[in-house]
PDB file of N, CA, C, O and CB in Angstrom:
ATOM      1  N   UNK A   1       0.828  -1.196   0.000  1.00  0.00           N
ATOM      2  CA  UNK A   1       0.000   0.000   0.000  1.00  0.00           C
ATOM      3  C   UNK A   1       0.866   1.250   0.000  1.00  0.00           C
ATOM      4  O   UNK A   1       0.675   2.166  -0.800  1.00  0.00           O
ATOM      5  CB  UNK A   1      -0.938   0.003   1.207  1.00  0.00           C
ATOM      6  N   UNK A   2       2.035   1.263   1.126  1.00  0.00           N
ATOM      7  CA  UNK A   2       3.094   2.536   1.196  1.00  0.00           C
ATOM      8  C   UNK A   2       3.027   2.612  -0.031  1.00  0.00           C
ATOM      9  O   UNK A   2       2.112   3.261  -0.539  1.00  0.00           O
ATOM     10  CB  UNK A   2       4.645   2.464   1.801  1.00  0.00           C
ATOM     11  N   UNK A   3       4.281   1.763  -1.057  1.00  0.00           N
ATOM     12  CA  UNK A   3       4.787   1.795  -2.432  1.00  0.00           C
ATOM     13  C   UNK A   3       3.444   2.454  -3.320  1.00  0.00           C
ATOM     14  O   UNK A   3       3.539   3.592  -3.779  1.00  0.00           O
ATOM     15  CB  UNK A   3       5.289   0.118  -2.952  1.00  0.00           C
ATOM     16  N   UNK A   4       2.528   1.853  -3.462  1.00  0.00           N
ATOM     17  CA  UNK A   4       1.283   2.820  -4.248  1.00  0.00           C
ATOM     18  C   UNK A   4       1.112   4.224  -4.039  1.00  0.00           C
ATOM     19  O   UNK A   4       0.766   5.072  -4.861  1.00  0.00           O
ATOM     20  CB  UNK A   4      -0.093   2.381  -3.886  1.00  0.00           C
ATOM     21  N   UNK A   5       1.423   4.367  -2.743  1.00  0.00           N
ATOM     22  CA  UNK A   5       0.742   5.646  -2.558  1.00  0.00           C
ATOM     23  C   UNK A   5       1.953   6.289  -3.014  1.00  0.00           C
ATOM     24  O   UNK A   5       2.024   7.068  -3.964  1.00  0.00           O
ATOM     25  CB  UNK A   5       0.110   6.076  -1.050  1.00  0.00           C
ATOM     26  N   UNK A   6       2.798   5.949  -2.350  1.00  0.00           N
ATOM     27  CA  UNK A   6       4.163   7.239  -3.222  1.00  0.00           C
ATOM     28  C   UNK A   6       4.617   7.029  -4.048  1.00  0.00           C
ATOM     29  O   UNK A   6       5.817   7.303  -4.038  1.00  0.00           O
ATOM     30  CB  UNK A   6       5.421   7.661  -2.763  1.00  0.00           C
ATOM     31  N   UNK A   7       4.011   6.362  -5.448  1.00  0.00           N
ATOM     32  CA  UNK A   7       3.989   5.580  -7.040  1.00  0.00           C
ATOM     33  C   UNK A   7       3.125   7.155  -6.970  1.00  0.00           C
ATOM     34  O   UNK A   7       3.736   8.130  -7.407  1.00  0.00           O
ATOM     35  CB  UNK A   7       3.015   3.484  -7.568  1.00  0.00           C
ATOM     36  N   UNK A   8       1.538   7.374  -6.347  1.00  0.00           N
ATOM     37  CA  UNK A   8       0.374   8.057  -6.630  1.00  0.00           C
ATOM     38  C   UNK A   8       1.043   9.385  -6.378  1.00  0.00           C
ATOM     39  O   UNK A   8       1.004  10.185  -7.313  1.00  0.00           O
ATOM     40  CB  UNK A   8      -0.969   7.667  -5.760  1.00  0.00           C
ATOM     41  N   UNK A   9       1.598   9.717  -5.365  1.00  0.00           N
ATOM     42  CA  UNK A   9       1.961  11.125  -5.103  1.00  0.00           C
ATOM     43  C   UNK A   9       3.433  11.621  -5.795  1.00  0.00           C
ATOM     44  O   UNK A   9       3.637  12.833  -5.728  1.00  0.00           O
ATOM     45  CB  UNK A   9       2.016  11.285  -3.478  1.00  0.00           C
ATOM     46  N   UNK A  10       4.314  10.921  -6.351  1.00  0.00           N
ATOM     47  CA  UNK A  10       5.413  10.795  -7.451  1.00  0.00           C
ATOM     48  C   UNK A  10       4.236  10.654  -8.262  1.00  0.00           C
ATOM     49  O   UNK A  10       3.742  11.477  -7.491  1.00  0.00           O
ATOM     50  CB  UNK A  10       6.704   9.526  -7.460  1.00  0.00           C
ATOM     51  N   UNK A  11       3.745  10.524  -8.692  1.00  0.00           N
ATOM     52  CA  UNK A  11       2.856  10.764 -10.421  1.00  0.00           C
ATOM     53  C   UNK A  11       1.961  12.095 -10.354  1.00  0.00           C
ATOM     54  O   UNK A  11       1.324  12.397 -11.363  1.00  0.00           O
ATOM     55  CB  UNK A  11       1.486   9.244 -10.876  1.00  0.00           C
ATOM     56  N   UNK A  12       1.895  12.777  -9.388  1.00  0.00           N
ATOM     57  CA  UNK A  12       0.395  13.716  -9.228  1.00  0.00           C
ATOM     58  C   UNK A  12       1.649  14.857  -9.021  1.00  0.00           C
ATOM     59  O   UNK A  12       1.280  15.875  -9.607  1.00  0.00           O
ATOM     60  CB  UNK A  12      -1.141  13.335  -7.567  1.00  0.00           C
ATOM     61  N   UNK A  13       2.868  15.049  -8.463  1.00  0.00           N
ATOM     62  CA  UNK A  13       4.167  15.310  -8.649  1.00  0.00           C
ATOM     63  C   UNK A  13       4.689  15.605 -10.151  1.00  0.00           C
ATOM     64  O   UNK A  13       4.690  16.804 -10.428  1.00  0.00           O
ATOM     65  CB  UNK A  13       4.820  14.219  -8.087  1.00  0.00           C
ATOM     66  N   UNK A  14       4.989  15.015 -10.841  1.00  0.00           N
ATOM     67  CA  UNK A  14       4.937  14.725 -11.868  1.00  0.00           C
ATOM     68  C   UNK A  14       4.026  15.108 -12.487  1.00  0.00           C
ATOM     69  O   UNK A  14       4.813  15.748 -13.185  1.00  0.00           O
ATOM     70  CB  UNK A  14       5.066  13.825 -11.952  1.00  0.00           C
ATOM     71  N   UNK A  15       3.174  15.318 -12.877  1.00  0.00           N
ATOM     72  CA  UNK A  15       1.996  15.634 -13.463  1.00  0.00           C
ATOM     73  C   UNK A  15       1.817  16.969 -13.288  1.00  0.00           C
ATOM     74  O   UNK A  15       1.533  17.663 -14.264  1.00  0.00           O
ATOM     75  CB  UNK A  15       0.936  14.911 -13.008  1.00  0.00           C
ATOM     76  N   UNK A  16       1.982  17.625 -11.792  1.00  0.00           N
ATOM     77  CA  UNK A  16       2.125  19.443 -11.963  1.00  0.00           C
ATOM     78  C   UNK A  16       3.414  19.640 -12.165  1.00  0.00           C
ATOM     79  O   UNK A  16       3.588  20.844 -12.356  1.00  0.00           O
ATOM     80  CB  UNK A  16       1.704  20.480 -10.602  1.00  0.00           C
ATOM     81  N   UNK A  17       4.638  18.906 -12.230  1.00  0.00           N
ATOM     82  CA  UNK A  17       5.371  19.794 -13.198  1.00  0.00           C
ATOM     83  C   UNK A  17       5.301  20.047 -14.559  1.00  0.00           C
ATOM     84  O   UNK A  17       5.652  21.061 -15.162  1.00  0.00           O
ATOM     85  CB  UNK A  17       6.387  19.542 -13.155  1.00  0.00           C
ATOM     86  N   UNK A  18       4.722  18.831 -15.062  1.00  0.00           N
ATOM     87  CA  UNK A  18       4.419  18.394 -16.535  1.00  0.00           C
ATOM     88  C   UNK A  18       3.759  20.219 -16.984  1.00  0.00           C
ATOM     89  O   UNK A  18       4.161  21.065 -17.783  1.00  0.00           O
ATOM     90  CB  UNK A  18       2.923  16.672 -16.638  1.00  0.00           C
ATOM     91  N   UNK A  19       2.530  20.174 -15.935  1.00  0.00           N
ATOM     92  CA  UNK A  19       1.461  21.429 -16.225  1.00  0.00           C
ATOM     93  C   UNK A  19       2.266  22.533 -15.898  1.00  0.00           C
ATOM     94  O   UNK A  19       1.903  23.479 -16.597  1.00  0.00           O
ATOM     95  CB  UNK A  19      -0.005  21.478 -15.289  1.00  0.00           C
ATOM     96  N   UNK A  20       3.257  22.867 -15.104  1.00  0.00           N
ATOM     97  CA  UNK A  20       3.730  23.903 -14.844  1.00  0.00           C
ATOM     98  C   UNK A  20       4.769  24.348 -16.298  1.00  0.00           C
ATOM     99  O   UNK A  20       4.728  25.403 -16.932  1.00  0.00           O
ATOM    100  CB  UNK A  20       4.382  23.692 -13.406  1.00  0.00           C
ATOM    101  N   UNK A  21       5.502  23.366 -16.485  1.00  0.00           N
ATOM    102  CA  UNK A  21       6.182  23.077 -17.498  1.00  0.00           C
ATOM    103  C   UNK A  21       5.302  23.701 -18.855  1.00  0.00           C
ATOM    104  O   UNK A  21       5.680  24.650 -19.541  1.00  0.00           O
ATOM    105  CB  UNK A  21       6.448  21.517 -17.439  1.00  0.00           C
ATOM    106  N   UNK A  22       4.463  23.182 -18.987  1.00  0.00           N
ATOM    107  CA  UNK A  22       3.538  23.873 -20.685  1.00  0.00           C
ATOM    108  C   UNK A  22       2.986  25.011 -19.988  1.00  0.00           C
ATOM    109  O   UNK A  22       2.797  25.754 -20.952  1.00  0.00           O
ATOM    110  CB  UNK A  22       1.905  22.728 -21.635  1.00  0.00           C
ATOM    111  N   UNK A  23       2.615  25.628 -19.027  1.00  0.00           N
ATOM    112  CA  UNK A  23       1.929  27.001 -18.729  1.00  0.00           C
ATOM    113  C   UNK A  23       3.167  27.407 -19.087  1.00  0.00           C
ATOM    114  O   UNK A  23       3.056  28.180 -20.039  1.00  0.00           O
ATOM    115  CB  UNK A  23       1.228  27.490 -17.214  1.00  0.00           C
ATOM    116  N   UNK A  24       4.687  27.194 -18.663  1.00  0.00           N
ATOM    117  CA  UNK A  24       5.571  28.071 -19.267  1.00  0.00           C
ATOM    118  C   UNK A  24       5.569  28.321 -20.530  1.00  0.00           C
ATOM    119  O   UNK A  24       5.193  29.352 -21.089  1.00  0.00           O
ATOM    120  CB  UNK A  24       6.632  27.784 -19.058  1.00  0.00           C
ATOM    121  N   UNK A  25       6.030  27.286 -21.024  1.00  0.00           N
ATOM    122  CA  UNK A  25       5.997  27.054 -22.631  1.00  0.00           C
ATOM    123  C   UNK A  25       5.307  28.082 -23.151  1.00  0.00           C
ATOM    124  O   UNK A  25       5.779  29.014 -23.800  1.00  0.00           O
ATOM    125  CB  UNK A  25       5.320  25.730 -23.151  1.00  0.00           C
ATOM    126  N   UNK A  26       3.816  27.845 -22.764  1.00  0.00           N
ATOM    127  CA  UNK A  26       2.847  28.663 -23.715  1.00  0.00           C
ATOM    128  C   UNK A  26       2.799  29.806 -23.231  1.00  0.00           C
ATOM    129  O   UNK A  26       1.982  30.470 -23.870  1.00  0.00           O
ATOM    130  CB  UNK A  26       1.460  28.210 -23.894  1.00  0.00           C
ATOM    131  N   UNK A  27       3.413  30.566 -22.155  1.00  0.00           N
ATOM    132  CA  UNK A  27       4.118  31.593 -21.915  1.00  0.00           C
ATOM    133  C   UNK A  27       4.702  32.183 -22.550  1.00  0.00           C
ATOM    134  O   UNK A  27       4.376  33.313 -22.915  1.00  0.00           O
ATOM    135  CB  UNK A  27       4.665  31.515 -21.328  1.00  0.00           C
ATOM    136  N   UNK A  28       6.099  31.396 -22.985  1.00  0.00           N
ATOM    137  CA  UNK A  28       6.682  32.134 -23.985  1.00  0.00           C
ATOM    138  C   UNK A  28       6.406  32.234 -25.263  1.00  0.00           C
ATOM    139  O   UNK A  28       6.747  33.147 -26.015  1.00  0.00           O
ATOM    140  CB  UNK A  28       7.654  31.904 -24.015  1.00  0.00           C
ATOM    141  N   UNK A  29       5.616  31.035 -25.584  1.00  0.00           N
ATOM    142  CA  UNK A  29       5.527  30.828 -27.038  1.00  0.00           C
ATOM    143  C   UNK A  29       4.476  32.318 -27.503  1.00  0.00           C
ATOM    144  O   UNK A  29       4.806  33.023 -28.458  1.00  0.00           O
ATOM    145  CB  UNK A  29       4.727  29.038 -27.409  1.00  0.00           C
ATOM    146  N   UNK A  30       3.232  32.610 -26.672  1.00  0.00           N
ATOM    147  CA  UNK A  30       2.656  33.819 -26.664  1.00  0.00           C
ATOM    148  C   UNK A  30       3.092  35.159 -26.356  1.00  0.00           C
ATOM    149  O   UNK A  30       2.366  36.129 -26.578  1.00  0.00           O
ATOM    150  CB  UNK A  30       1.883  33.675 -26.071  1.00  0.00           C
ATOM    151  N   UNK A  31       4.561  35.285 -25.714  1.00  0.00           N
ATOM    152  CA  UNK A  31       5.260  36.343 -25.560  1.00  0.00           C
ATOM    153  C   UNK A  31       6.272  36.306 -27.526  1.00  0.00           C
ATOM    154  O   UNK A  31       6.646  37.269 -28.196  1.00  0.00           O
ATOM    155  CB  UNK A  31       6.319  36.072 -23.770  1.00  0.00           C
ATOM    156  N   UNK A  32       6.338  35.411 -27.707  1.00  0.00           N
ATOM    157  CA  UNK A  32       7.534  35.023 -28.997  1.00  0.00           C
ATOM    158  C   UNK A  32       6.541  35.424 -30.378  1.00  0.00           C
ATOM    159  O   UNK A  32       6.960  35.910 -31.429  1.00  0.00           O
ATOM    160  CB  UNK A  32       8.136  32.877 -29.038  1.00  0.00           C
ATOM    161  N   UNK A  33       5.161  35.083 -30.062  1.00  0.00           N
ATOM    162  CA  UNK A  33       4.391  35.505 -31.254  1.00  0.00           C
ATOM    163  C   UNK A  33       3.877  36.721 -31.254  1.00  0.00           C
ATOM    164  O   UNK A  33       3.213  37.112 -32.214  1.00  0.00           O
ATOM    165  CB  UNK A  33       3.388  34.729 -31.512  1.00  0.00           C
ATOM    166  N   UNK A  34       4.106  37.474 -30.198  1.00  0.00           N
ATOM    167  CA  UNK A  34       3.878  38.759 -30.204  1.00  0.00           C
ATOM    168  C   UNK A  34       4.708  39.768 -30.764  1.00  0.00           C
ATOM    169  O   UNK A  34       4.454  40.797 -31.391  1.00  0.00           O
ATOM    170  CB  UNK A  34       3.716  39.019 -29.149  1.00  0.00           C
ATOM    171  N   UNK A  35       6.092  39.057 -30.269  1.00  0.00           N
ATOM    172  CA  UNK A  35       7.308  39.736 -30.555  1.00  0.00           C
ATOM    173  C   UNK A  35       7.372  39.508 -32.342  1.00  0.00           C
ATOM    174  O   UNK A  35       7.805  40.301 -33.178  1.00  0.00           O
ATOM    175  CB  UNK A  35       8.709  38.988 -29.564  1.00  0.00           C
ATOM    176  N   UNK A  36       6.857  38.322 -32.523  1.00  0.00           N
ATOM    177  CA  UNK A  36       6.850  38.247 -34.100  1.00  0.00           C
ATOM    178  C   UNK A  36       6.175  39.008 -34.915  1.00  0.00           C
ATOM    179  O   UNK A  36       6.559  39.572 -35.940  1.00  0.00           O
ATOM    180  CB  UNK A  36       6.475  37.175 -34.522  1.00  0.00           C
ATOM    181  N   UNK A  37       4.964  38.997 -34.324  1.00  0.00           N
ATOM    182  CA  UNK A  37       3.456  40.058 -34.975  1.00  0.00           C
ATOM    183  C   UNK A  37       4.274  41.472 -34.989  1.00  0.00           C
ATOM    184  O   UNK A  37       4.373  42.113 -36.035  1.00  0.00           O
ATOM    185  CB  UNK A  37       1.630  40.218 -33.590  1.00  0.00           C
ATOM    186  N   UNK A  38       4.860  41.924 -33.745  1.00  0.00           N
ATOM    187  CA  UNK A  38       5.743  43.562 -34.033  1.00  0.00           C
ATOM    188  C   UNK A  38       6.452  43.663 -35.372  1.00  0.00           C
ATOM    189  O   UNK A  38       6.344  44.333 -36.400  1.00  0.00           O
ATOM    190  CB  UNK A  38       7.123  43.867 -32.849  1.00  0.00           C
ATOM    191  N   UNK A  39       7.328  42.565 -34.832  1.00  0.00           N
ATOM    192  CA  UNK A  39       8.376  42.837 -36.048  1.00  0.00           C
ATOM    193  C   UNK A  39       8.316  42.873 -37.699  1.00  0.00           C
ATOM    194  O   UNK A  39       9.051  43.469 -38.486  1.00  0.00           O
ATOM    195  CB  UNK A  39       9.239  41.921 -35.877  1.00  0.00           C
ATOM    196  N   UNK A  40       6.814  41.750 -38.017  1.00  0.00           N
ATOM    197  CA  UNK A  40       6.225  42.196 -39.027  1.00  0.00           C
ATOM    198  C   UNK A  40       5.275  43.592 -39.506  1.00  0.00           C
ATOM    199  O   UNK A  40       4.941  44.112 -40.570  1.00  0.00           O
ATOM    200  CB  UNK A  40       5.706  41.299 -39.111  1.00  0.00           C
ATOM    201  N   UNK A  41       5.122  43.779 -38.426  1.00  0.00           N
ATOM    202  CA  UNK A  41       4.326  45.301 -38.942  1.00  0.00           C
ATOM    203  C   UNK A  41       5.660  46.447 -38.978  1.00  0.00           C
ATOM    204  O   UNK A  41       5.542  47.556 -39.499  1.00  0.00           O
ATOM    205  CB  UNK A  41       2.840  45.965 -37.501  1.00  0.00           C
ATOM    206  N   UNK A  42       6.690  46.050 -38.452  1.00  0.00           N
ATOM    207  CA  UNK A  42       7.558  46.957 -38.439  1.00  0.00           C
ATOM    208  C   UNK A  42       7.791  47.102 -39.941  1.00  0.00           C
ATOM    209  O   UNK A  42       7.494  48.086 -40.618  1.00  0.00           O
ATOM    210  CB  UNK A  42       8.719  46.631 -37.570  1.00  0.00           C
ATOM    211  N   UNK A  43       8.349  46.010 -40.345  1.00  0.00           N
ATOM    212  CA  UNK A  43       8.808  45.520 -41.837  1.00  0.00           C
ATOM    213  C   UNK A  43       8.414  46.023 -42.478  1.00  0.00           C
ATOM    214  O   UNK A  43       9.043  46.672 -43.314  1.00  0.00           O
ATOM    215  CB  UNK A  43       8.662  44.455 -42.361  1.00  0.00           C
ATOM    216  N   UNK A  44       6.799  45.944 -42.364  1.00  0.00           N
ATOM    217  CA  UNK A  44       5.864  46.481 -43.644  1.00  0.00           C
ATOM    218  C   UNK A  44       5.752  48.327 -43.692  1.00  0.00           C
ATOM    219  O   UNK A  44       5.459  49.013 -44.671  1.00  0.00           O
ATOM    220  CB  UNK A  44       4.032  45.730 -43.375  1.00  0.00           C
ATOM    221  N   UNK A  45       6.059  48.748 -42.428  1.00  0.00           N
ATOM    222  CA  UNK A  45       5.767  50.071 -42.020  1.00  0.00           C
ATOM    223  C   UNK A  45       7.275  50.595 -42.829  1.00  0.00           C
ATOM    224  O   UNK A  45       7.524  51.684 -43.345  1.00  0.00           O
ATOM    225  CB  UNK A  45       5.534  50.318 -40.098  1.00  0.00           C
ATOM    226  N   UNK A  46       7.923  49.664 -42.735  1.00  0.00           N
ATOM    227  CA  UNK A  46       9.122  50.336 -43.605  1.00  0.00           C
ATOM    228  C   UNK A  46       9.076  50.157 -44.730  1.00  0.00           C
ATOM    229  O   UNK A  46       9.150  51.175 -45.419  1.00  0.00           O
ATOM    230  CB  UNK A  46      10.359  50.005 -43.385  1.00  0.00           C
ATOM    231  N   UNK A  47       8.997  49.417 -45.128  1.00  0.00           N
ATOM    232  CA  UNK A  47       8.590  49.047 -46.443  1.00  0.00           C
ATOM    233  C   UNK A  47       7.505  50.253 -47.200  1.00  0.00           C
ATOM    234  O   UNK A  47       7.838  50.815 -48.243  1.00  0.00           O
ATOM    235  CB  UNK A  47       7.857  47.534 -46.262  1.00  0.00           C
ATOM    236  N   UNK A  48       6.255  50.524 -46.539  1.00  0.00           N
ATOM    237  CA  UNK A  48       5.978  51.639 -46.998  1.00  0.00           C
ATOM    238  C   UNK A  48       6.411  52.969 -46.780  1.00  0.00           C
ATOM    239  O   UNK A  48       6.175  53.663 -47.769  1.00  0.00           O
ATOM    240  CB  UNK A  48       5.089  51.634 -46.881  1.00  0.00           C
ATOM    241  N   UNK A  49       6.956  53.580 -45.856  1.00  0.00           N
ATOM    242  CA  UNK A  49       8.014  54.103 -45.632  1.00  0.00           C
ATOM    243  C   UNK A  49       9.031  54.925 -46.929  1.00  0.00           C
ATOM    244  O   UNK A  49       9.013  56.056 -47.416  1.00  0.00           O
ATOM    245  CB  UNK A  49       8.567  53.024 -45.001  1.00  0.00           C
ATOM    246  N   UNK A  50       9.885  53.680 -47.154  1.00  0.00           N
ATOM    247  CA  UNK A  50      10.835  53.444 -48.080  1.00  0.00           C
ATOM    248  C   UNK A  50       9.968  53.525 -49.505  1.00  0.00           C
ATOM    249  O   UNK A  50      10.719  54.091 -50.298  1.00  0.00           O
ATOM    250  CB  UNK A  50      11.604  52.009 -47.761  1.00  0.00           C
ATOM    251  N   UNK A  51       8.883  53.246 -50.079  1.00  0.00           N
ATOM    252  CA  UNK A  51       7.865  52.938 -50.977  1.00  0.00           C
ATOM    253  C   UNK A  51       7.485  54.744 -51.203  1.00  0.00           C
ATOM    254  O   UNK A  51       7.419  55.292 -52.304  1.00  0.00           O
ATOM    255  CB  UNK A  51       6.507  51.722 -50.225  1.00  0.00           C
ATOM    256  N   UNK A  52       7.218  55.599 -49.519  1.00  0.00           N
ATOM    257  CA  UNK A  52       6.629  57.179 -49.682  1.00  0.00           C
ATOM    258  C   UNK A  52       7.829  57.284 -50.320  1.00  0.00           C
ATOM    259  O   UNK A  52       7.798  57.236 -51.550  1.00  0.00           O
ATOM    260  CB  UNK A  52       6.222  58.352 -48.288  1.00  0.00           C
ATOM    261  N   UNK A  53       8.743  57.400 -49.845  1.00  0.00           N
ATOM    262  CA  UNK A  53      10.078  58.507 -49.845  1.00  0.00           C
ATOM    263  C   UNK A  53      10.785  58.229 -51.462  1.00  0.00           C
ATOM    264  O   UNK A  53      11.596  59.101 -51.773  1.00  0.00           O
ATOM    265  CB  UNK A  53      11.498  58.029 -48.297  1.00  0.00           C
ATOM    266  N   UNK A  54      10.622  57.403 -52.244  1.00  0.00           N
ATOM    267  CA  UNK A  54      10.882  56.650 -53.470  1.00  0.00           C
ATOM    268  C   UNK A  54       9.861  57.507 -54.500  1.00  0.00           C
ATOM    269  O   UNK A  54      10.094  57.848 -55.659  1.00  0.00           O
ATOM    270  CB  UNK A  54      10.517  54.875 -53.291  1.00  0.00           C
ATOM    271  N   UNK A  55       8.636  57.745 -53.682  1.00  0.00           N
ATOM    272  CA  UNK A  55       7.607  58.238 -54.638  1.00  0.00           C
ATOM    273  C   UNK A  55       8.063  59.925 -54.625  1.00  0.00           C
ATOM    274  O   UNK A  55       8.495  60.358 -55.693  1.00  0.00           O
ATOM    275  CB  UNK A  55       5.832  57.853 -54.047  1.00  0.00           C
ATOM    276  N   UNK A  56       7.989  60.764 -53.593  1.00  0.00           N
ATOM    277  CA  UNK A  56       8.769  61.934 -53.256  1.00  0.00           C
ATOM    278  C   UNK A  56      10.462  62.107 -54.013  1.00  0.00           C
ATOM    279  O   UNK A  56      10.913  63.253 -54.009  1.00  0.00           O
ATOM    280  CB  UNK A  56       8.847  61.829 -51.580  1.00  0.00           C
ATOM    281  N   UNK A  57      10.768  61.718 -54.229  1.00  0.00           N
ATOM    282  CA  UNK A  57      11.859  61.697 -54.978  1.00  0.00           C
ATOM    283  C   UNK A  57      11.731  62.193 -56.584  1.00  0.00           C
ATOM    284  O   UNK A  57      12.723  62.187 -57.313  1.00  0.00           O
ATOM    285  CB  UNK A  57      12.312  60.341 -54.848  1.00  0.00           C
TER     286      UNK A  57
END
């Protein structure tokens, strides 16, 4: 019975790091796609930008 139970509490152990572990993950992964979404509007903002100043010329 001991051995089960601390098989049960090593797995339920295990199991919130597992969850702690992907709340990170998807932490960053939603901080990383944000940072991505910027950097594409940056791009494009230059891009038109570079596109005015070409036409002004």
């Amino acid at each position: 019975m001991t051995q089960t139970k601390t098989q049960t509490t090593d797995e339920q152990n295990a199991l919130k790091e597992a969850q702690a572990q992907i709340k990170k993950l998807q932490k960053e992964l939603k901080r990383k796609d944000k940072a991505l979404a910027e950097a594409a509007v940056l791009l494009v903002l230059q891009k038109k930008y570079r596109a005015l100043l070409e036409d002004e010329a």
